[in-house]
VOGU-3710 file (C-alpha; in Angstrom, 3 decimals, decimal comma):
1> xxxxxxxxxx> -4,702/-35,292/8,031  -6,604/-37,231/10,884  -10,123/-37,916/11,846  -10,599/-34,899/13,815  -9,205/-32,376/11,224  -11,630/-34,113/8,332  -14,332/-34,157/10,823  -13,981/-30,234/11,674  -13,776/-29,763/7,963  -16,475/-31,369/6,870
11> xxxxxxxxxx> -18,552/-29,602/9,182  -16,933/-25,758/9,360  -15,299/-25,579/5,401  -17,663/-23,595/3,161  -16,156/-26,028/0,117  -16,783/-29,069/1,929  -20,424/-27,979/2,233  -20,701/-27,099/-1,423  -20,082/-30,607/-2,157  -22,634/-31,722/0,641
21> xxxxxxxxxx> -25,365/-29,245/-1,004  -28,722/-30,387/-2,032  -27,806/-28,282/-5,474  -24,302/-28,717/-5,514  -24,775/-28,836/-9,399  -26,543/-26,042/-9,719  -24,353/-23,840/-7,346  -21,271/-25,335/-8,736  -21,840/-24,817/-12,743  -23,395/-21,812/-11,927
31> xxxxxxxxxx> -20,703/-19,827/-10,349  -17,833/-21,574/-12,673  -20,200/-19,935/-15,570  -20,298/-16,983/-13,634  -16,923/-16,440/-12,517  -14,177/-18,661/-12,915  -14,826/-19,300/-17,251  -14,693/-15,776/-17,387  -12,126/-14,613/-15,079  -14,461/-12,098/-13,458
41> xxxxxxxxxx> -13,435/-10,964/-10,170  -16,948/-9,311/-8,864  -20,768/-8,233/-10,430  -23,382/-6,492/-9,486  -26,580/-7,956/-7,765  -28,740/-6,826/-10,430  -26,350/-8,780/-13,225  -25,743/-11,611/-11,448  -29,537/-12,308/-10,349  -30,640/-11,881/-14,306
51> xxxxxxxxxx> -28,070/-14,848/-14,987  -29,216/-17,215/-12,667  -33,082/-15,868/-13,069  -32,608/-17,151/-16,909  -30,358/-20,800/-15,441  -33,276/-21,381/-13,415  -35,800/-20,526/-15,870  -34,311/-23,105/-18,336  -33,386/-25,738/-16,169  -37,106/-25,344/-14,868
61> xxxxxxxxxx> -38,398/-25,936/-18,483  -36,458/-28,947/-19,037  -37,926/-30,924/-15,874  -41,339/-32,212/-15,402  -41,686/-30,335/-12,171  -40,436/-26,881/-11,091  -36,944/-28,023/-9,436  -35,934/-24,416/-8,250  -39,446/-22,580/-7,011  -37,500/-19,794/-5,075
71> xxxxxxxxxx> -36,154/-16,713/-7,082  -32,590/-15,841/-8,186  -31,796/-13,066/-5,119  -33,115/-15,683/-2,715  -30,563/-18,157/-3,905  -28,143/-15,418/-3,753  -28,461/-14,086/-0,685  -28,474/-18,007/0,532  -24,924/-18,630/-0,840  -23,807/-15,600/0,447
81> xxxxxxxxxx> -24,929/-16,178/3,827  -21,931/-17,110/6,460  -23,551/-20,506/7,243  -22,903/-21,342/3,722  -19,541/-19,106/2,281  -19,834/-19,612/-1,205  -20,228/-16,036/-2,289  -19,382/-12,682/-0,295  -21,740/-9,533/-0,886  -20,309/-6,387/-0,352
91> xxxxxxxxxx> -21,233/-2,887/-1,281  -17,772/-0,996/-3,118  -16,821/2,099/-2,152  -18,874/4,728/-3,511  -21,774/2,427/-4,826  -25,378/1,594/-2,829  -25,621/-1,062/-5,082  -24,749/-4,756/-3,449  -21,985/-6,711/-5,835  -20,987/-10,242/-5,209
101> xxxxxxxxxx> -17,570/-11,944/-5,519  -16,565/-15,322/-5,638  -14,997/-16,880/-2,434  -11,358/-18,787/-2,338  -12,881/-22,065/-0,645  -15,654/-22,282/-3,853  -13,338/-21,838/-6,390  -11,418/-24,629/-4,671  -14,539/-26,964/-4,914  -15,259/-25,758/-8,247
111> xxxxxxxxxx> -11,625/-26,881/-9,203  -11,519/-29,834/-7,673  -14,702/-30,920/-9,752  -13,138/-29,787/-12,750  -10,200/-32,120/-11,846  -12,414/-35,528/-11,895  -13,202/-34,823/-15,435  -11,410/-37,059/-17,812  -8,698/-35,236/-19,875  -8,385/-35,920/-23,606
121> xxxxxxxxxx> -4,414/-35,288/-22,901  -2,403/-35,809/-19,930  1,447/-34,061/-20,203  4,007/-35,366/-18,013  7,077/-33,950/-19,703  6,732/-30,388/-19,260  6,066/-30,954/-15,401  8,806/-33,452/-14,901  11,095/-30,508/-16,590  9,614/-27,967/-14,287
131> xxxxxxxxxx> 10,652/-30,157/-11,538  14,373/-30,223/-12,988  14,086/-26,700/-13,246  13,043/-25,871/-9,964  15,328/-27,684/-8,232  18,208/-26,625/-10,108  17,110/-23,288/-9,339  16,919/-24,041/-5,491  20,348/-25,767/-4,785  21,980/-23,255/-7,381
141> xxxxxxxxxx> 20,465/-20,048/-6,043  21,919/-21,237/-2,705  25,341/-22,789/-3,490  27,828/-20,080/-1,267  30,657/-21,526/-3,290  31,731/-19,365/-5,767  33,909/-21,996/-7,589  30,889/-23,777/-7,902  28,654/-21,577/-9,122  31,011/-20,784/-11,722
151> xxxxxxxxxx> 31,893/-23,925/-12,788  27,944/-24,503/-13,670  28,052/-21,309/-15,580  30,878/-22,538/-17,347  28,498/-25,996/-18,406  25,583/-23,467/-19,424  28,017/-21,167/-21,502  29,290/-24,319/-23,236  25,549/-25,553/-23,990  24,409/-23,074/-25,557
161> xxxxxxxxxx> 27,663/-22,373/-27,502  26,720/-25,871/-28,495  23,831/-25,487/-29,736  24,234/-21,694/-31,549  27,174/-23,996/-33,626  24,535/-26,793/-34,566  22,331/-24,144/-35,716  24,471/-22,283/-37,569  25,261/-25,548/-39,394  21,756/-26,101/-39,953
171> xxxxxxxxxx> 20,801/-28,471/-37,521  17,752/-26,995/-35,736  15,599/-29,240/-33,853  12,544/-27,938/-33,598  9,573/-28,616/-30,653  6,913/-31,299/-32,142  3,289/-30,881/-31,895  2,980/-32,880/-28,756  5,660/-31,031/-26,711  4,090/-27,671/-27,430
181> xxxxxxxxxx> 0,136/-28,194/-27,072  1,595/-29,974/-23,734  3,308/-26,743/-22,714  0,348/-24,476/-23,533  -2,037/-26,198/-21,562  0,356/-26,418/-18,597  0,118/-22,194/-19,123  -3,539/-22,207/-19,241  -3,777/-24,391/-16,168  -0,583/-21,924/-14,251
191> xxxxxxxxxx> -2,418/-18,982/-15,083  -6,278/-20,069/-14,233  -4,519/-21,269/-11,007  -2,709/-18,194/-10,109  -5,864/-16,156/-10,442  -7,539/-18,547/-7,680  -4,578/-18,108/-5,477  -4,954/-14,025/-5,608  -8,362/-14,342/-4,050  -6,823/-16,357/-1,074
201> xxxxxxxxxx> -4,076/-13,425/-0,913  -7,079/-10,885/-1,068  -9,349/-12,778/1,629  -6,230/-13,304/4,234  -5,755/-9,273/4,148  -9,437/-9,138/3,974  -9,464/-11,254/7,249  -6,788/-8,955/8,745  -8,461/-6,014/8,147  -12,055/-7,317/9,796
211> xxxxxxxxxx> -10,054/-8,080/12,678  -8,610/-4,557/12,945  -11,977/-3,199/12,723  -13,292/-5,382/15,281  -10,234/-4,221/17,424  -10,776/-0,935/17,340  -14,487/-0,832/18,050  -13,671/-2,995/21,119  -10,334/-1,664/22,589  -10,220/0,643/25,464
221> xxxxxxxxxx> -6,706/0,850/26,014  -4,456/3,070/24,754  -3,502/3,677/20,941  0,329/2,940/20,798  -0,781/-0,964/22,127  -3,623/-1,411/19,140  -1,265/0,073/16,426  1,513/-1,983/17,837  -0,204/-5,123/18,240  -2,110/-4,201/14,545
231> xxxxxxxxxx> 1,166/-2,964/12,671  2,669/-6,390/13,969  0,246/-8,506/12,535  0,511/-6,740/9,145  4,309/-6,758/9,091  4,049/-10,572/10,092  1,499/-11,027/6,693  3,699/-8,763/4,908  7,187/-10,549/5,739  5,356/-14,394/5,421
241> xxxxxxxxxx> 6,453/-16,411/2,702  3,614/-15,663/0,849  3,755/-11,881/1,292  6,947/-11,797/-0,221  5,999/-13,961/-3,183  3,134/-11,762/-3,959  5,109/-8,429/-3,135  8,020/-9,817/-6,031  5,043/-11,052/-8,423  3,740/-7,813/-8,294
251> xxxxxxxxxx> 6,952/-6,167/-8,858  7,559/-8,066/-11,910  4,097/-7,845/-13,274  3,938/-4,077/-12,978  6,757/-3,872/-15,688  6,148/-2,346/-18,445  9,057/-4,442/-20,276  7,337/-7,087/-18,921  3,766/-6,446/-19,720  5,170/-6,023/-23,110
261> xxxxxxxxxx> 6,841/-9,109/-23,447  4,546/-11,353/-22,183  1,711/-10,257/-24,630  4,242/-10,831/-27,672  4,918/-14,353/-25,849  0,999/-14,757/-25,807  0,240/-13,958/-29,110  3,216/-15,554/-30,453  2,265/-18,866/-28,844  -1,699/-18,583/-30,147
271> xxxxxxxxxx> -0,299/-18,435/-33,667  1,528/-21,908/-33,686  -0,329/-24,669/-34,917  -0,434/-27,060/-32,360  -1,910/-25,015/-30,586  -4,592/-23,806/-32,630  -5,826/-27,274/-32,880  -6,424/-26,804/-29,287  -9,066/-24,054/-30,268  -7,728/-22,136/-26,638
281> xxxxxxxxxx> -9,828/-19,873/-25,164  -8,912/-16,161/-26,835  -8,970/-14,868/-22,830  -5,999/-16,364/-22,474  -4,128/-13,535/-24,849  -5,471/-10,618/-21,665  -4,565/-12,834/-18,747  -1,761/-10,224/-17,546  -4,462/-7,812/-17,441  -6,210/-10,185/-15,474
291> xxxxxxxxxx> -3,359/-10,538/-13,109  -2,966/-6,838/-12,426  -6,493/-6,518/-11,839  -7,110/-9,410/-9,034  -3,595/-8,375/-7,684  -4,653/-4,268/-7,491  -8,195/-5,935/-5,606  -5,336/-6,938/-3,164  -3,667/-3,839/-3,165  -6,730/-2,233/-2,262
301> xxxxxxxxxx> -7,845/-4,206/0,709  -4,139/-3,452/2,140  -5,143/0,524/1,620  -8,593/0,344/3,339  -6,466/-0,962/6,137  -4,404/1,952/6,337  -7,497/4,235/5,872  -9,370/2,247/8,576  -5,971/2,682/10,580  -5,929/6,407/9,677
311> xxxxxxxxxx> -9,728/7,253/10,480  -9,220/5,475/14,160  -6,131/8,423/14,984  -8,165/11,199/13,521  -11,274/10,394/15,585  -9,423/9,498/18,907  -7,437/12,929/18,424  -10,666/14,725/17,688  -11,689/12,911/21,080  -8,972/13,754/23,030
321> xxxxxxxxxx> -9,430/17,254/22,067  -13,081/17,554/22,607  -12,671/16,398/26,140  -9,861/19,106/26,775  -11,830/21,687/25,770  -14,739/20,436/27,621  -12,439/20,482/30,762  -11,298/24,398/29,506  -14,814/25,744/29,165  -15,442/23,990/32,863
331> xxxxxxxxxx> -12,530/26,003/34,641  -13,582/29,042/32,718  -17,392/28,336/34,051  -16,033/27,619/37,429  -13,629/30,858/37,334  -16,586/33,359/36,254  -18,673/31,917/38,993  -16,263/32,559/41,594  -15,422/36,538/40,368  -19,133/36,990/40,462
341> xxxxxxxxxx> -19,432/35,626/44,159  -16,330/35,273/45,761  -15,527/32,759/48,908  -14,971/34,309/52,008  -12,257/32,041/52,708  -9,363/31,270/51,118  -10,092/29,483/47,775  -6,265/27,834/46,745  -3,333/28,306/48,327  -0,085/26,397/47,495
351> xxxxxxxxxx> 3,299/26,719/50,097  5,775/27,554/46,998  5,423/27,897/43,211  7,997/25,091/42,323  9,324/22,279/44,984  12,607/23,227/46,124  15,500/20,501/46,716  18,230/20,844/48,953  20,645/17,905/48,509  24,007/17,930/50,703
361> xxxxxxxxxx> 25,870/16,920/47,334  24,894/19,690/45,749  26,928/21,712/48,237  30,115/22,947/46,812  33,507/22,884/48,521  35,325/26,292/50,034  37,065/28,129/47,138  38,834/31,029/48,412  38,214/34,236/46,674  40,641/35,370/44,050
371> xxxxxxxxxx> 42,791/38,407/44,510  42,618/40,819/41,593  45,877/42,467/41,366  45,513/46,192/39,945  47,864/48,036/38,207  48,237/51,560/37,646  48,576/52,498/34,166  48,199/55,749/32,060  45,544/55,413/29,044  46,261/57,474/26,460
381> xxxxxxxxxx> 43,782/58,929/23,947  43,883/57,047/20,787  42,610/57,856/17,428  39,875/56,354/16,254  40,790/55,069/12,495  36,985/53,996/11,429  34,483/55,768/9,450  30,778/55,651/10,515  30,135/54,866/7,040  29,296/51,137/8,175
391> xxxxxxxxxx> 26,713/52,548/10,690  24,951/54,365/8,021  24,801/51,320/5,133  22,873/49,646/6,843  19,319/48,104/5,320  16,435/46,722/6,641  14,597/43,360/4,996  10,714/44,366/5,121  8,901/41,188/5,697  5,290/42,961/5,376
401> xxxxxxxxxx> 6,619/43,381/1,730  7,459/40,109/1,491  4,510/38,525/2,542  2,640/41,494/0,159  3,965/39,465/-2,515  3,103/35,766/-1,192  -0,870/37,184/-1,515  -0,395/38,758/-4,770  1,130/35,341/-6,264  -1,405/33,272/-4,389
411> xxxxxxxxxx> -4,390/35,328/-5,695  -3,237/34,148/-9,069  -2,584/30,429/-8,677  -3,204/28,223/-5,471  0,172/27,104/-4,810  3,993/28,617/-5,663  7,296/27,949/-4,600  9,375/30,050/-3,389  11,811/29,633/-6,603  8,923/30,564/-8,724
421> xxxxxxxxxx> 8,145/33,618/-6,498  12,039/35,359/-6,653  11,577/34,873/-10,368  8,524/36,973/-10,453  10,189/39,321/-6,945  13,547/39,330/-7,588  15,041/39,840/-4,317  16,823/42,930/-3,508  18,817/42,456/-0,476  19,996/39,117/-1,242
431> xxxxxxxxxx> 20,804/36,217/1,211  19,256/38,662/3,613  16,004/38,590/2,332  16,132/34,816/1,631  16,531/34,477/5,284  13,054/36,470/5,809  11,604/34,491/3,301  12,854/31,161/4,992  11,185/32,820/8,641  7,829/33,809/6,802
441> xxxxxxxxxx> 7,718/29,965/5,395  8,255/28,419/8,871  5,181/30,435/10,761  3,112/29,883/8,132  1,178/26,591/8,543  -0,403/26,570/4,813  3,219/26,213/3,597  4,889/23,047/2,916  8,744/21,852/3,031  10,219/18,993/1,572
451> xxxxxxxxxx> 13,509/18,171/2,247  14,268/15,454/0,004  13,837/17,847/-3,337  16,296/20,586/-2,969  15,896/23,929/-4,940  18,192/26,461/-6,204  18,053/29,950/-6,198  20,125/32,790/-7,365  20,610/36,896/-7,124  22,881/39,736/-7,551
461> xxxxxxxxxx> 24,989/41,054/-4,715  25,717/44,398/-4,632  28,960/44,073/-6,716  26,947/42,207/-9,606  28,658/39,012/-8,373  26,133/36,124/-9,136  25,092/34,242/-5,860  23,186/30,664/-5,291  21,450/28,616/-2,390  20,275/25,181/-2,427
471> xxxxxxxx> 17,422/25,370/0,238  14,408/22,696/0,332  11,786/22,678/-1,695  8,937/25,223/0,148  5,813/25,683/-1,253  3,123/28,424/-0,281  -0,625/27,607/0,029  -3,692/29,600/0,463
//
């Protein structure tokens, strides 16, 4: 860091001005009450203007003169204004009413101010260890020599045979007080921590997406550059270091296994001792569920982009098609004026109906003709050996019965496959009428194929012989 960069963020960093506010302490203790204590991701205008109405109301009592004269949704809408950036207002989807969220750079300040606090306890063992562990987990995870790798393996194995013999002789050291209320509040911290890093996450795709909005209302070119120049930038968010880390974390965390071991951790860990003497915070035991909510807040934002990116194809197509059939209705207009009053002169002529090429390459070479030679030979009358019994068996597939029985399933149910169909219509002329069926599926544009799910379907030939197809999966609509 240098002058300039502390200048510029002093002056442009909504966290910065936080700590420059006239109520900084008010602000600050307000939204940590608000937000942060309780790991609460959003609230309503309504609910969050009744807790700071009654805040002000008893600050306000305690001084000798009114300190905050303005009301709650004043102060609200303040913080939430973009010269300030301590709070976002948005409206969610579906809901008139405004809701307000707390912003990645207050949290910051609000954690930062936490930090000056002095701490009854101060562990340095568990984060030296996590230092051991992480880089032993960096230079092992990319040693490329096998020998290596296995010969640290090989040191593991032989630990922990070590230490399953001490304890089956009895010896079995156990964690002390000090060690494990050290460990636990390292896990509070990790996990308050990790919840402040998912709104960064969730304002950087936030970000992305106001920029592809402001993209699209503002591009006039065409729409293969904007969704190549928009898909880039999400792939480059989406490959980024942190991309990946969140993609894997969410991975993990939507494990069921997972989920279910980490509560029996939790609650495991809340019955020790040590660390009831703590008296933790009982929030703690839900934190996963905190986790997959901030994390799915994420996951939305990325699906509004997609919508946003879906909504911008369906109204440029509806565009595109609007001005063709304005430019259709025009010749038509143009056409019926001319029948009714037709020009004298000639109205359109054109010298050919296609361009025609002559290229001296395309010239072929002299081939002399070919001299048949013809000989003279005697046909006799043969006997013909076949019946016209194939001429009279055969059949013919009706498709207008077919589709007869498409309507009569469809008045039943909305949807049917076609493997639920032959069992109701058995078909009668076999792979013959599958083929019709396969015909009728492909004009009609209310049915759906999918090729990745095959189906199988059987019938009788004529001979009783029992036949199956695998075909894709087709479904008929109304």
């Amino acid at each position: 860091m240098d002058y300039a960069q502390l200048l510029a963020l002093r002056q442009r960093h909504p966290a910065w001005r936080l700590l420059r506010a006239d109520h900084a302490p008010l602000i600050a203790s307000f939204l940590q009450q608000a937000f942060v204590a309780p790991n609460r991701r959003s609230l309503d205008a309504r609910s969050l203007a009744s807790l700071l109405e009654d805040r002000l109301y008893s600050l306000n009592q305690e001084a000798d003169e009114p300190l905050f004269p303005r009301s709650a949704s004043a102060y609200l809408d303040e913080w939430a204004d973009n010269a300030n950036g301590w709070l976002r207002k948005f409206y969610p989807p579906g809901n008139d009413e405004a809701h307000f969220e707390l912003t990645p750079a207050s949290e910051k300040a609000i954690e930062w101010l936490a930090s000056l606090g002095k701490r009854q306890f101060v562990g340095t063992e568990s984060r030296l260890l996590s230092i051991f562990e992480l880089l032993r987990q960096m230079v092992q995870g990319s040693e490329t020599d096998p020998q290596a790798r296995i010969l640290e393996l090989e040191k593991r194995k032989a630990a922990l045979d070590e230490e399953i013999a001490r304890i089956r002789a009895g010896e079995v050291a156990l964690m002390d007080d000090t060690r494990v209320r050290e460990r636990f509040l390292e896990v509070d911290a990790s996990s308050r921590s990790l919840l402040a890093d998912f709104r960064q996450v969730e304002q950087n795709f936030r970000d992305l997406d106001r920029q592809v909005r402001e993209r699209i209302a503002t591009w006039g070119g065409g729409k293969g550059e904007l969704l190549a120049e928009i898909f880039g930038e999400r792939d480059a968010i989406s490959d980024s270091d942190q991309g990946r880390s969140f993609r894997a974390f969410w991975e993990f965390l939507m494990s069921p296994a997972r989920q279910e071991e980490l509560s029996e951790l939790l609650h495991k860990a809340f019955a020790l001792a040590p660390v009831q003497s703590l008296e933790p915070d009982r929030r703690l035991l839900r934190v996963h569920y905190d986790w997959l909510e901030a994390g799915e807040m994420a996951q939305r934002t990325v699906a509004r982009l997609s919508e946003q990116l879906r909504r911008y194809l369906d109204d440029q197509a509806w565009l595109e098609n609007r001005r063709i059939m304005h430019l259709l209705r025009d010749i038509e207009t143009r056409a019926l004026a001319v029948r009714e009053q037709p020009p004298n002169a000639e109205l359109l002529g054109i010298d050919a109906p296609a361009p025609e090429l002559t290229l001296p390459l395309d010239r072929p070479l002299y081939s002399p003709p070919l001299r048949p030679k013809i000989e003279t030979l005697i046909l006799l009358e043969g006997e013909d050996e076949s019946g016209g019994e194939a001429l009279f068996n055969q059949f013919h597939v009706d498709k207008a019965r077919l589709l007869e029985q498409i309507r009569q399933a469809l008045r039943q149910r909305p949807r049917i496959s076609l493997g639920e169909l032959l069992e109701t219509y058995p078909m009668q002329h076999g792979l013959a009428e599958l083929v019709a069926y396969l015909d009728l599926a492909a004009s009609d544009r209310h049915c759906a194929f999918d090729e990745h799910q095959p189906q199988l379907v059987q019938w009788q030939d004529a001979s009783g012989t029992l036949r199956r197809a695998s075909i894709p999966l087709i479904v008929f609509g109304q």
